[in-house]
VOBA-302365 format. One record per atom (N, C-alpha, C, O, CB): residue number from 1; y, z, x. Coordinates in Angstrom, 3 decimals. Atoms other than C-alpha are relative to their C-alpha. Glycine has a CB too. Layout:
<recs>
seq|Y|Z|X
NUM|Y|Z|X
...
</recs>
This chain:
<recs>
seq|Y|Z|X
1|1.186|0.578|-0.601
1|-15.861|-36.494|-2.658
1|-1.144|0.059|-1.015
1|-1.403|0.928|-1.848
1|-0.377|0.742|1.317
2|1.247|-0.096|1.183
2|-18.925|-37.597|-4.541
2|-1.131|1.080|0.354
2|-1.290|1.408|1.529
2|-0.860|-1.566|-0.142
3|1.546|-0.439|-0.811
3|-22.387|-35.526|-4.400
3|-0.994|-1.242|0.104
3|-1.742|-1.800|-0.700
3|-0.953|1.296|-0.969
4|1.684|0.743|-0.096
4|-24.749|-37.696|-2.868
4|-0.704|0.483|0.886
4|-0.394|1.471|1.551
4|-0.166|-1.513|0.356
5|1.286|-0.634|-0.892
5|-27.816|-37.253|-0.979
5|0.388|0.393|1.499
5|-0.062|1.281|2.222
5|-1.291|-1.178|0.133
6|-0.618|-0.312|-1.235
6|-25.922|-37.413|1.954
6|0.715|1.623|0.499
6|0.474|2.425|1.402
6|1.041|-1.036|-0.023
7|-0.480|-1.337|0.024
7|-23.577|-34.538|1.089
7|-1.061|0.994|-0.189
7|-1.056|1.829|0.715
7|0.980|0.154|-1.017
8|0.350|-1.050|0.242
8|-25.821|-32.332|-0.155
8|-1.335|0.365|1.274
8|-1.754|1.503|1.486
8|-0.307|-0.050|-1.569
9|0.142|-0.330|-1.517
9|-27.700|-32.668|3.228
9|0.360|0.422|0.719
9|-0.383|1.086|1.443
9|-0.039|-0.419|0.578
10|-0.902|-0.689|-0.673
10|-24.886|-31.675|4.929
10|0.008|1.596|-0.431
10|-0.210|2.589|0.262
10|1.307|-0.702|-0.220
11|-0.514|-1.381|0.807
11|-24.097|-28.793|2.567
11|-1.429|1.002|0.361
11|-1.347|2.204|0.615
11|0.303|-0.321|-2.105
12|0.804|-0.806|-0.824
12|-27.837|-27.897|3.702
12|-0.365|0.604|0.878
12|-1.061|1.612|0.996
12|-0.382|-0.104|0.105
13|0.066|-0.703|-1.627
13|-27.590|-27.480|7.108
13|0.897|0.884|0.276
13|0.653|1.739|1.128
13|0.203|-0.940|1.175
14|-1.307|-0.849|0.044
14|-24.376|-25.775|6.784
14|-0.747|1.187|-0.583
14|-1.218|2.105|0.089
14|1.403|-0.623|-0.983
15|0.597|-1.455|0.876
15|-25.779|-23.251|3.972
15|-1.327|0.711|0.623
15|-1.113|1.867|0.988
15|-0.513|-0.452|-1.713
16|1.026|0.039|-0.384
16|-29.181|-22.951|5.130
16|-0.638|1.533|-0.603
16|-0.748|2.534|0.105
16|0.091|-0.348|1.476
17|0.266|-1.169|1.099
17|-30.370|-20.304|2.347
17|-0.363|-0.996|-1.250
17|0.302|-1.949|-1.656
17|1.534|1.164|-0.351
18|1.041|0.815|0.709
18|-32.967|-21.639|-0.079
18|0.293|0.262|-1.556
18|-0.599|0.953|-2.048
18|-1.597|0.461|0.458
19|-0.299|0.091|1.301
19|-31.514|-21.777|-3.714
19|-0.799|0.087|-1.118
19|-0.688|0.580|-2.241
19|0.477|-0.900|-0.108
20|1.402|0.734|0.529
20|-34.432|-22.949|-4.838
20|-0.672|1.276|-0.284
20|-1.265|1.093|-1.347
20|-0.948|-1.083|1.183
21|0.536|-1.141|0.012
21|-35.889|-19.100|-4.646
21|0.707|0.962|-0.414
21|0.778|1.254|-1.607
21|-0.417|0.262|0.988
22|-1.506|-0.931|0.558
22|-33.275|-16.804|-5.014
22|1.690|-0.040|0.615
22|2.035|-0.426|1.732
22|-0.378|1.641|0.303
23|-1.125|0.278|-0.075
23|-29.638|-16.638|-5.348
23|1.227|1.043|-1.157
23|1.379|1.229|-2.364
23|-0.166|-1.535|-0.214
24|-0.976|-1.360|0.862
24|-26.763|-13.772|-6.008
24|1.568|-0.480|0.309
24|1.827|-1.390|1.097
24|-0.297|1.996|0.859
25|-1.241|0.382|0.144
25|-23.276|-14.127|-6.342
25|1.098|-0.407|1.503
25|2.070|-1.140|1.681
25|0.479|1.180|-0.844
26|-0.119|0.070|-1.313
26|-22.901|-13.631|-2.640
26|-0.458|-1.421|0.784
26|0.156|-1.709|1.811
26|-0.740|1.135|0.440
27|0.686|1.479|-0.334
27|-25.107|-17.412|-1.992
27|1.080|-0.759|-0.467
27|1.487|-1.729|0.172
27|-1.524|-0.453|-0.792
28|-0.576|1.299|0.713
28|-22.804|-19.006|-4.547
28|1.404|-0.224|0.819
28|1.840|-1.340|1.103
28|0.280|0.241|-1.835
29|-0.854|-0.356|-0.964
29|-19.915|-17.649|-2.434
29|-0.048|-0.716|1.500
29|0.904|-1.301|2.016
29|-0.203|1.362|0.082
30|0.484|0.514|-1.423
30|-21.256|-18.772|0.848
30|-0.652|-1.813|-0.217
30|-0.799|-2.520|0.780
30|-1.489|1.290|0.609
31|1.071|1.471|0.860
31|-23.131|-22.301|-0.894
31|1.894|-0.913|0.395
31|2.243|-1.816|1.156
31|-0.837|0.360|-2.897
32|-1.209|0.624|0.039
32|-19.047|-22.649|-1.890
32|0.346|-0.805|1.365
32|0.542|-2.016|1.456
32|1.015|1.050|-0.320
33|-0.761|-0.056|-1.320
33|-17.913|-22.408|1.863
33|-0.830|-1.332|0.389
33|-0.266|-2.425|0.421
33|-0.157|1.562|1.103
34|0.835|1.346|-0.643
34|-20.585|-24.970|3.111
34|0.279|-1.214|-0.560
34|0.712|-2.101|0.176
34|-1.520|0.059|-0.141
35|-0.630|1.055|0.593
35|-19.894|-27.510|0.430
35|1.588|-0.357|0.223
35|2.008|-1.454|-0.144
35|-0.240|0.224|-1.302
36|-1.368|0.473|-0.014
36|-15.808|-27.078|1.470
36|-0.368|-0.476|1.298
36|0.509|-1.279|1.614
36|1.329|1.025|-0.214
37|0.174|0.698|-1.423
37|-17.337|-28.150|5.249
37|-0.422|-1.440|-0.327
37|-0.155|-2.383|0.419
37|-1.197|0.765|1.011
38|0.422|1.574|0.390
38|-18.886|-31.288|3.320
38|1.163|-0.580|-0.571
38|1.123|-1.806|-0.672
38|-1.260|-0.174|-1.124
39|-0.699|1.294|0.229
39|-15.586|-32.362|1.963
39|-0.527|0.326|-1.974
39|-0.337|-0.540|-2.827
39|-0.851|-1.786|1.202
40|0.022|-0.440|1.660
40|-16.615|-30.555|-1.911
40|0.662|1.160|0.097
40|1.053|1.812|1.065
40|-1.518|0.263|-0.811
41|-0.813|-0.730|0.372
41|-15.060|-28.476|-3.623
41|0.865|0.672|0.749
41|0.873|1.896|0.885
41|-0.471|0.593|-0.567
42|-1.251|-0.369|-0.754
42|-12.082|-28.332|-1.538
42|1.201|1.281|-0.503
42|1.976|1.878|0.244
42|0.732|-1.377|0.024
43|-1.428|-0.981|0.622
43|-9.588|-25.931|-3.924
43|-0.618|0.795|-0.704
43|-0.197|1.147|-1.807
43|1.259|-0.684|-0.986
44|1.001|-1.058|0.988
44|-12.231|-23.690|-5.135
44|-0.071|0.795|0.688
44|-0.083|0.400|1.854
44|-1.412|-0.272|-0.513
45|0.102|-1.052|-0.098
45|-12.501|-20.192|-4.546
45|-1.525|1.536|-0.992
45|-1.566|1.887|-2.171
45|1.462|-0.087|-0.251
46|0.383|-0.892|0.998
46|-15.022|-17.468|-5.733
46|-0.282|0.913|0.490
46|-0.681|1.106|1.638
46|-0.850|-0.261|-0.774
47|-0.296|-1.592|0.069
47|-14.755|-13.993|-6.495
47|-0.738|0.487|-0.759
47|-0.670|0.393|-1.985
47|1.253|0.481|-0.398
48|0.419|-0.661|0.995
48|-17.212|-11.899|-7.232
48|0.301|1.393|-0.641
48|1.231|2.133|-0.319
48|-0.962|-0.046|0.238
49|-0.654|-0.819|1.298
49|-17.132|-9.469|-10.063
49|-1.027|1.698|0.486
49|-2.055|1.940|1.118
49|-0.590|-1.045|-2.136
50|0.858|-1.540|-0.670
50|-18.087|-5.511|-9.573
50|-1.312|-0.372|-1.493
50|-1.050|-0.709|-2.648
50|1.417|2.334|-0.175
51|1.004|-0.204|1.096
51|-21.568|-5.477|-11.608
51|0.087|1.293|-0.790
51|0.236|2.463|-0.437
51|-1.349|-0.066|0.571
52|-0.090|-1.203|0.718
52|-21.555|-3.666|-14.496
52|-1.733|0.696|-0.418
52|-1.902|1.700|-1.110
52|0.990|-0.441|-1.432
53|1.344|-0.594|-0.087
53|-25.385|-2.939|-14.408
53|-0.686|-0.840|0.996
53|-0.039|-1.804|1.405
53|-0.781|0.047|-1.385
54|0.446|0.919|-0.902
54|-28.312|-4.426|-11.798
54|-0.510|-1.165|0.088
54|-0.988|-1.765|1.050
54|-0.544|0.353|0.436
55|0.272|1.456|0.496
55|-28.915|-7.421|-13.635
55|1.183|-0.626|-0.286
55|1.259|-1.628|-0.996
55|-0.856|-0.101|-1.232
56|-1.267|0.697|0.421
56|-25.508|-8.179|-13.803
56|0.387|-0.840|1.122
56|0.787|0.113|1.790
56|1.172|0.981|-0.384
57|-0.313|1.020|-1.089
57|-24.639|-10.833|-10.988
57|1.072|-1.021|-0.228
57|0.694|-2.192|-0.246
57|-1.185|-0.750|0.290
58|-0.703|0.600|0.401
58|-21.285|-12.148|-11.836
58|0.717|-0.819|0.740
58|0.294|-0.694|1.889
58|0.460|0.572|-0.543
59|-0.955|0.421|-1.024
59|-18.430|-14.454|-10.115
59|1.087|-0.902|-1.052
59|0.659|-1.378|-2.104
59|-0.843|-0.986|1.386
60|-0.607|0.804|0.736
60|-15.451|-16.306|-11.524
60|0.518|-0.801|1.411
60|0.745|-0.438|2.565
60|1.070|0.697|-1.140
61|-0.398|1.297|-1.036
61|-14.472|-19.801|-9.874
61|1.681|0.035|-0.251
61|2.108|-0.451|-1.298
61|-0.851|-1.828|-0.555
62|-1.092|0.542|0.264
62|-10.712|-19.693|-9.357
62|0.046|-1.430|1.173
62|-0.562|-1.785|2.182
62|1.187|1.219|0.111
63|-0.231|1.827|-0.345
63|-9.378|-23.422|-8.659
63|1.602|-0.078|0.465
63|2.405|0.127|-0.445
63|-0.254|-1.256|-1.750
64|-0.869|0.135|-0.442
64|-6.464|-23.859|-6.676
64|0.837|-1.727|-0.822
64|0.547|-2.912|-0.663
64|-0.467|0.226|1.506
65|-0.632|1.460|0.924
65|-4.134|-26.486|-9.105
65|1.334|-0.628|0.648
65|1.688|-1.799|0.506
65|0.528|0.467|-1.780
66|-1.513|0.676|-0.762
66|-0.754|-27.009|-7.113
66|-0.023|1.671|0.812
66|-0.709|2.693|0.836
66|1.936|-0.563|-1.471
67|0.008|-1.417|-0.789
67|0.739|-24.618|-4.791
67|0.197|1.154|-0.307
67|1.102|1.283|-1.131
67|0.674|0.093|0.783
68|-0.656|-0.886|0.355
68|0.881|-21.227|-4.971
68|-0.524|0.926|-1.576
68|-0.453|2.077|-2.005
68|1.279|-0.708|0.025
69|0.862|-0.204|1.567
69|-1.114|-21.623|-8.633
69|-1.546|-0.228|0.230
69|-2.076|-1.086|0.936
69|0.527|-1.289|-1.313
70|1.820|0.388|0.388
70|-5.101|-21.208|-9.603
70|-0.152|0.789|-1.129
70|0.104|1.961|-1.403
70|-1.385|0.516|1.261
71|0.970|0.040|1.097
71|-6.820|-21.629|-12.552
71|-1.294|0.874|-0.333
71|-2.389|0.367|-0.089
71|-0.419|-1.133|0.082
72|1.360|0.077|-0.513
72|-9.408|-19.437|-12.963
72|-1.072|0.094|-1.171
72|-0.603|0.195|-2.305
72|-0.217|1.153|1.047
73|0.899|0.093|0.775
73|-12.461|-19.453|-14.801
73|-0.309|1.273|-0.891
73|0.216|2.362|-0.657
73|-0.967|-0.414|0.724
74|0.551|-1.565|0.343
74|-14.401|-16.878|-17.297
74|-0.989|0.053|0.873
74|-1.183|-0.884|1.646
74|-0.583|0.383|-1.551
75|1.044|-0.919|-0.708
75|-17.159|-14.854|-15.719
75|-1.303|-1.019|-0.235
75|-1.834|-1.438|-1.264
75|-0.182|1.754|-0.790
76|1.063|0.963|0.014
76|-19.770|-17.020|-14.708
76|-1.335|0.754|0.690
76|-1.250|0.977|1.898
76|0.499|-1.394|0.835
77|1.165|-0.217|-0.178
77|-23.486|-15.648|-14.530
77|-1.095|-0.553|1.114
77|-2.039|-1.153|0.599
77|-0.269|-0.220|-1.016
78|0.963|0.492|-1.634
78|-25.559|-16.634|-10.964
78|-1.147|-1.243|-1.390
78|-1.220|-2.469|-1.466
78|-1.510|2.266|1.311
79|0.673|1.022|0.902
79|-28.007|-17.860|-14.034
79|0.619|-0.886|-0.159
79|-0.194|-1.808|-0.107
79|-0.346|0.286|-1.143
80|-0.643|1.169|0.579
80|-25.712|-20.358|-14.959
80|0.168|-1.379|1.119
80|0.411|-2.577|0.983
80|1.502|0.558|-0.532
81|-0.211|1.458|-1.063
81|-25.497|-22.655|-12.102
81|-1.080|-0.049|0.952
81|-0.949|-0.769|1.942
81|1.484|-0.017|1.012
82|1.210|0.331|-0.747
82|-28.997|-22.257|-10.600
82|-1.207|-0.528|-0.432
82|-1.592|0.222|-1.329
82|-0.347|0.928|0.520
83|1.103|0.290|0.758
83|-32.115|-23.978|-11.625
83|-0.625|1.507|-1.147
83|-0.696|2.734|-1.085
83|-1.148|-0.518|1.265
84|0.644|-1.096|0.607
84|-33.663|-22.307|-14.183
84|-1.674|0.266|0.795
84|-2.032|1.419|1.034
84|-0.062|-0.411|-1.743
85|1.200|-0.122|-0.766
85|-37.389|-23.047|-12.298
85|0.397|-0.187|1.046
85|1.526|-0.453|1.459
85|-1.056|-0.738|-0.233
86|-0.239|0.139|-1.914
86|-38.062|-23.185|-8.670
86|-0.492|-1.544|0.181
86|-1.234|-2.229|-0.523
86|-1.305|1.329|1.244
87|-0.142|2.008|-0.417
87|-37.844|-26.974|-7.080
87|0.710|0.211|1.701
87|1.231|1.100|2.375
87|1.738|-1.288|-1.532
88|-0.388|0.563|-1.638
88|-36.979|-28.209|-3.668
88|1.198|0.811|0.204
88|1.714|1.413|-0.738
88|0.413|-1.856|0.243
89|-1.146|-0.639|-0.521
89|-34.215|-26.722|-1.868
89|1.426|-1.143|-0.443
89|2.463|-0.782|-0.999
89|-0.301|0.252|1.831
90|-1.278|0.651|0.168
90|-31.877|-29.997|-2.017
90|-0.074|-0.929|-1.198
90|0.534|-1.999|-1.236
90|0.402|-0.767|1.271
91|-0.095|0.138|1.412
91|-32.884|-30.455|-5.929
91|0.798|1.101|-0.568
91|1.546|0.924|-1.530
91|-1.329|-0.047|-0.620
92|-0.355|-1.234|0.534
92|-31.909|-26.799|-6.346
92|1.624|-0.161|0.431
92|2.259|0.375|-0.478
92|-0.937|1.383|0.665
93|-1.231|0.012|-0.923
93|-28.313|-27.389|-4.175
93|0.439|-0.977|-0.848
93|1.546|-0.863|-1.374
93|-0.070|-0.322|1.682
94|-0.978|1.480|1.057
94|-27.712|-30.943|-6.327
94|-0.008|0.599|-1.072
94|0.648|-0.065|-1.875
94|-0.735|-1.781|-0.354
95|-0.387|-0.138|1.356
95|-27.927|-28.832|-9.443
95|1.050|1.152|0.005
95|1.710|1.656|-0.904
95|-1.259|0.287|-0.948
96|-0.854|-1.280|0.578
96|-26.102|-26.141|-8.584
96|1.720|-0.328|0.572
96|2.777|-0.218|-0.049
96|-0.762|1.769|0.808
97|-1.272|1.247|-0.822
97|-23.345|-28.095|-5.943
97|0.861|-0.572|-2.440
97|1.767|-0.126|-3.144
97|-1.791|-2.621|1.585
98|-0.082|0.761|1.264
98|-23.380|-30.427|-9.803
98|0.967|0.763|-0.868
98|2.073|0.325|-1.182
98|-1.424|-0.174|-0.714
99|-0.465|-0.929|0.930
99|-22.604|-27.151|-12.100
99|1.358|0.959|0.525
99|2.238|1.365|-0.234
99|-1.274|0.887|-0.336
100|-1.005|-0.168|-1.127
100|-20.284|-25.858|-9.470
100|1.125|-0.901|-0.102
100|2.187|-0.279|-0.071
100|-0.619|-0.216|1.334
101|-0.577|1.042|0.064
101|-18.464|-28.897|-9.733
101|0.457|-0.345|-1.247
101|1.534|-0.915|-1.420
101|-0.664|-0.808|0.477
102|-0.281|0.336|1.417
102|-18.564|-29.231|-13.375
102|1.332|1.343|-0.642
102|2.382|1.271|-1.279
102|-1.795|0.078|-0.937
103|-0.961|-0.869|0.677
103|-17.081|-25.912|-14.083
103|1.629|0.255|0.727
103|2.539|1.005|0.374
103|-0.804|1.405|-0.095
104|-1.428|0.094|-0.944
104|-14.104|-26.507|-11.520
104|0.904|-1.122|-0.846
104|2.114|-1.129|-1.073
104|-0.342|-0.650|1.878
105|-1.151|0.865|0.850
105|-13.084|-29.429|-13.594
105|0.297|0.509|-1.178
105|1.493|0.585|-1.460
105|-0.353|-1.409|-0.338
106|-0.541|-0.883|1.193
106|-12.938|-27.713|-16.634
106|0.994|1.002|-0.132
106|1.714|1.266|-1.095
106|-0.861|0.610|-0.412
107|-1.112|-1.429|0.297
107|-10.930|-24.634|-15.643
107|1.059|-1.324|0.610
107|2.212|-0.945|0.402
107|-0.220|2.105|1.241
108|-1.093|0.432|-0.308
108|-8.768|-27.516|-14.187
108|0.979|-0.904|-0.848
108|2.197|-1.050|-0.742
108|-0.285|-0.472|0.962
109|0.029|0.158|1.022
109|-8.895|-29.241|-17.093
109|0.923|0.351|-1.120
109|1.608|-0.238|-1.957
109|-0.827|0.290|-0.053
110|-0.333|-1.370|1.293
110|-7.943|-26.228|-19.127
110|1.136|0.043|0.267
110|2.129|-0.072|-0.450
110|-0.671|1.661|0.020
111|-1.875|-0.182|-0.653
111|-5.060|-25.807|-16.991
111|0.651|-0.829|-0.576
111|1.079|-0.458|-1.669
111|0.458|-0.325|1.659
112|-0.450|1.313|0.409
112|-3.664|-29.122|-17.613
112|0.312|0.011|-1.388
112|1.446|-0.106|-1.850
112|-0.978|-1.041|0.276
113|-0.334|0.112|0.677
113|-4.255|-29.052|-20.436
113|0.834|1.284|-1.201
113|1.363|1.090|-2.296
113|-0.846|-0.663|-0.040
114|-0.773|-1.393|0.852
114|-2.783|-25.463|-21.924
114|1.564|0.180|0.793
114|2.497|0.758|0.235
114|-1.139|1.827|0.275
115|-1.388|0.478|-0.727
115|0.255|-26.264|-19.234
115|0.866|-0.612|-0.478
115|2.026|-0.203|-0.539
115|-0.072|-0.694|0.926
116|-0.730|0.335|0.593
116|1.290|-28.755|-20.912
116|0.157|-1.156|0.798
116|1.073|-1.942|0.556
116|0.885|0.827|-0.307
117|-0.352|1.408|-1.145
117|0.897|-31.528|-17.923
117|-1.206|-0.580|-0.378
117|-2.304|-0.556|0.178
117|0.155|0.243|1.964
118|1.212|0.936|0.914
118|-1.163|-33.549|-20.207
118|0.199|-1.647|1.332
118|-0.665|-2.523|1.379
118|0.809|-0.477|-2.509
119|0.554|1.069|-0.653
119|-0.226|-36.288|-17.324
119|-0.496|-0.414|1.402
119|-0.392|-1.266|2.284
119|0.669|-0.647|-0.212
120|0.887|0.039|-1.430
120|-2.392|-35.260|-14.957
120|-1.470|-0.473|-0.793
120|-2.292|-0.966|-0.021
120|-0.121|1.868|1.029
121|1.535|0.249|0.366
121|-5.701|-35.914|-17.161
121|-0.033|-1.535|0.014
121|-0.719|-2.202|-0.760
121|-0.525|0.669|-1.585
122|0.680|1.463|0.289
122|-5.609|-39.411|-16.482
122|-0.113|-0.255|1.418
122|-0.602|-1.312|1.819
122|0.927|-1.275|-0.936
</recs>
């Protein structure tokens, strides 16, 4: 499913926790779940990571690739998929929904392509 304005409306009312302000590994977790009620990121999973100090806020995206198999990501930083400034709630949700989205194709990507089923990338 695409993100459009539509979805990420949905994914608002569902989530209803303001991105836009703050956001811990536990939001991106819960953000996930709401976006799989919109029909995104359907085969995504995330797990967060024990912090290794209190600025540490980690999670890795595993990606469900066929049955039984997932892909999963390196250690992804709460910084990394949230605005860096504060902005609207469903500017803050389209960038992070966006980066969310981006790094799911990549570990799926990765798969594919270190698998050896080079003919799934088309």
């Amino acid at each position: 499913m695409e993100l459009t304005d539509a979805v990420v409306e949905k994914v608002a009312e569902e989530y209803g926790i303001d991105v836009a302000s703050y956001c811990d590994a536990l939001d991106v977790e819960l953000l996930v779940m709401a976006a799989q009620s919109a029909g995104l990121l359907e085969d995504v999973v995330v797990h967060q990571l024990l912090p290794v100090d209190a600025r540490d806020d980690s999670f890795v995206l595993a990606v469900y690739v066929g049955p039984g198999v997932a892909a999963v990501s390196f250690p992804i930083h709460v910084r990394e998929v949230i605005p860096e400034h504060r902005t609207q709630t469903a500017s803050a949700l389209q960038h992070t929904l966006g980066r969310l989205q981006g790094i799911a194709d990549r570990v799926t990507a990765d798969h594919i392509r270190w698998s050896g089923r080079t003919e799934e990338l088309n």
